[in-house]
ZAPADO-412210 format. One record per residue (C-alpha): residue in one letter; x, y, z. Coordinates in steps of 0.001 Angstrom, whole numbers, padded with zeros to 6 digits, always signed. Each point is the difference from the previous one (the first is absolute). Layout:
N
AXYZ;...
***
This chain:
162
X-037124-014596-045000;X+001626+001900+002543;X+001862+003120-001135;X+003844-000043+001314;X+001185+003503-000982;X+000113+000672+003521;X+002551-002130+001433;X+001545-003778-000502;X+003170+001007-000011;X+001129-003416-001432;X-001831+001070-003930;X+001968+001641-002538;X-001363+002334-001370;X-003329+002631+000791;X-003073-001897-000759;X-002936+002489-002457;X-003059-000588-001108;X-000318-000156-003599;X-002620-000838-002596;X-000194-003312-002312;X-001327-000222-003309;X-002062-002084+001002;X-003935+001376+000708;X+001383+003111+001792;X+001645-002780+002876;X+002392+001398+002385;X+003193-002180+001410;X+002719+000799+002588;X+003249+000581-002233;X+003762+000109+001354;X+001761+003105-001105;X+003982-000004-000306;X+002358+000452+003046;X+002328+002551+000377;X+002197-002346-000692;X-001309-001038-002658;X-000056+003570-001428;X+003190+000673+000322;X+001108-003126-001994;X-001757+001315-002937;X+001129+003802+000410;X+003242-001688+000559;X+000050-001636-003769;X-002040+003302-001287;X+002709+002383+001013;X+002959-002674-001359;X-001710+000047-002916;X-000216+004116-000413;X+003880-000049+000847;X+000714-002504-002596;X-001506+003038-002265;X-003771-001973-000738;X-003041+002535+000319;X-002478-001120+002213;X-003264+001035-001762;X-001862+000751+003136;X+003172+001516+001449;X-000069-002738+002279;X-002541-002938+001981;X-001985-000747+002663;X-000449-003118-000785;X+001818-003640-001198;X-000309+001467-003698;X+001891+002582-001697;X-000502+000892-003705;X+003881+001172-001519;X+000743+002400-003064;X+003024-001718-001476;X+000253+003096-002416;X+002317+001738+002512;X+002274-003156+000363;X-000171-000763-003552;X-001824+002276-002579;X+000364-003191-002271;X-001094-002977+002152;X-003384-001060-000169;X-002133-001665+003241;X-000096-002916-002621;X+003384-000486-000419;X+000646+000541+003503;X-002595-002238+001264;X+002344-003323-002335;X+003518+001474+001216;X-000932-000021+003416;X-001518-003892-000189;X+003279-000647-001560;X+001353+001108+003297;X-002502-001817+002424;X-001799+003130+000590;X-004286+000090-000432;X-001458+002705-001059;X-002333+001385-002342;X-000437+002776-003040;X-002246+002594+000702;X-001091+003185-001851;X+001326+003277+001688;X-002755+003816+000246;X+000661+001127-003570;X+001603-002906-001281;X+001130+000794-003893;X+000423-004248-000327;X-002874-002329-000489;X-000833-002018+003113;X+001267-003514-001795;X+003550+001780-000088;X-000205+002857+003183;X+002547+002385+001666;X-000321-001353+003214;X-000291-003218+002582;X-001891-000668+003512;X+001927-001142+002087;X-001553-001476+003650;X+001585-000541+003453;X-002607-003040+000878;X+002139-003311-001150;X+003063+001104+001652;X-001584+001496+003354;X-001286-003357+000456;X+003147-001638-000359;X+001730+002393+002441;X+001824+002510-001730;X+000423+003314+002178;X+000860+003478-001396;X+003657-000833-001129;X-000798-002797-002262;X-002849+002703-001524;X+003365+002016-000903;X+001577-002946-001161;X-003223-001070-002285;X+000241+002915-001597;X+003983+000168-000836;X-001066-003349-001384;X-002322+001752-002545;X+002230+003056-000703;X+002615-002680-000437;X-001695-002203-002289;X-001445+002298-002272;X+003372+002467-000414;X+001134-003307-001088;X-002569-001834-001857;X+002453+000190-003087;X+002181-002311+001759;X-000461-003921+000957;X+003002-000161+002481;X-001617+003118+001806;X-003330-001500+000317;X+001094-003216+000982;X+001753+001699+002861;X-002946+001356+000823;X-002075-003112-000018;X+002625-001364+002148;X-000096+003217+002452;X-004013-000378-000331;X+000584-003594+001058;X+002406+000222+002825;X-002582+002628+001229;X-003086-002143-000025;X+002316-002820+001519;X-000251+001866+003107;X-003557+000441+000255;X-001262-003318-000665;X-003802-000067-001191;
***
């Protein structure tokens, strides 16, 4: 296989060597544009403005691991994680570094950049996605607010068809 770090201007993203699991193999593997980091340092930092903690202060990568303790000392990841399917939104609970909740209930969510990246969405949408969160869960107490944000979630989506 010929090794296209140097060049083809028409690829993506920087091509690395990396290892498999399997019998110490060795493939080529794409690594993320510049473009496609700064869609998810985009939705990082609109996170850390809506006031969530990024627990590895931020990503270099799809997935980011959020402390909702600084949002919400009272909201769990598990709680979070129904709310936000309420609302059209897909993520998951995950345990936080020093997490005083088991990790069936959680104080925090991962939340990844790969689903909507593929279906388009540039850096303002990533500040949009997560003013959909904020707004969803600072209103999770009320069924007209989440239903507007189902709608907004929708209306979004509509524009990026999969």
């Amino acid at each position: 296989m010929r090794d296209r770090r140097d060049g083809d201007a028409g690829r993506a993203g920087r091509k690395s060597w990396v290892n498999t699991h399997s019998a110490g193999e060795r493939t080529l593997q794409e690594l993320p544009s510049a473009e496609e980091a700064q869609r998810y340092s985009a939705l990082a930092s609109a996170l850390a403005n809506e006031g969530f903690r990024l627990v590895s202060g931020g990503t270099d990568c799809h997935l980011m691991v959020v402390d909702l303790r600084p949002f919400d000392a009272e909201l769990t990841g598990k709680e979070a994680q129904a709310v936000l399917d309420l609302a059209g939104i897909t993520l998951n609970k995950n345990t936080v570094p020093d997490d005083p909740r088991s990790p069936f209930v959680t104080s925090g969510v991962r939340v990844g950049t790969a689903s909507v990246t593929t279906q388009g969405m540039k850096e303002a949408e990533m500040t949009q996605i997560a003013s959909l969160i904020a707004r969803a869960l600072r209103g999770r107490a009320d069924q007209g607010a989440l239903a507007q944000v189902k709608a907004d979630v929708a209306s979004l989506c509509a524009k990026f068809p999969a």
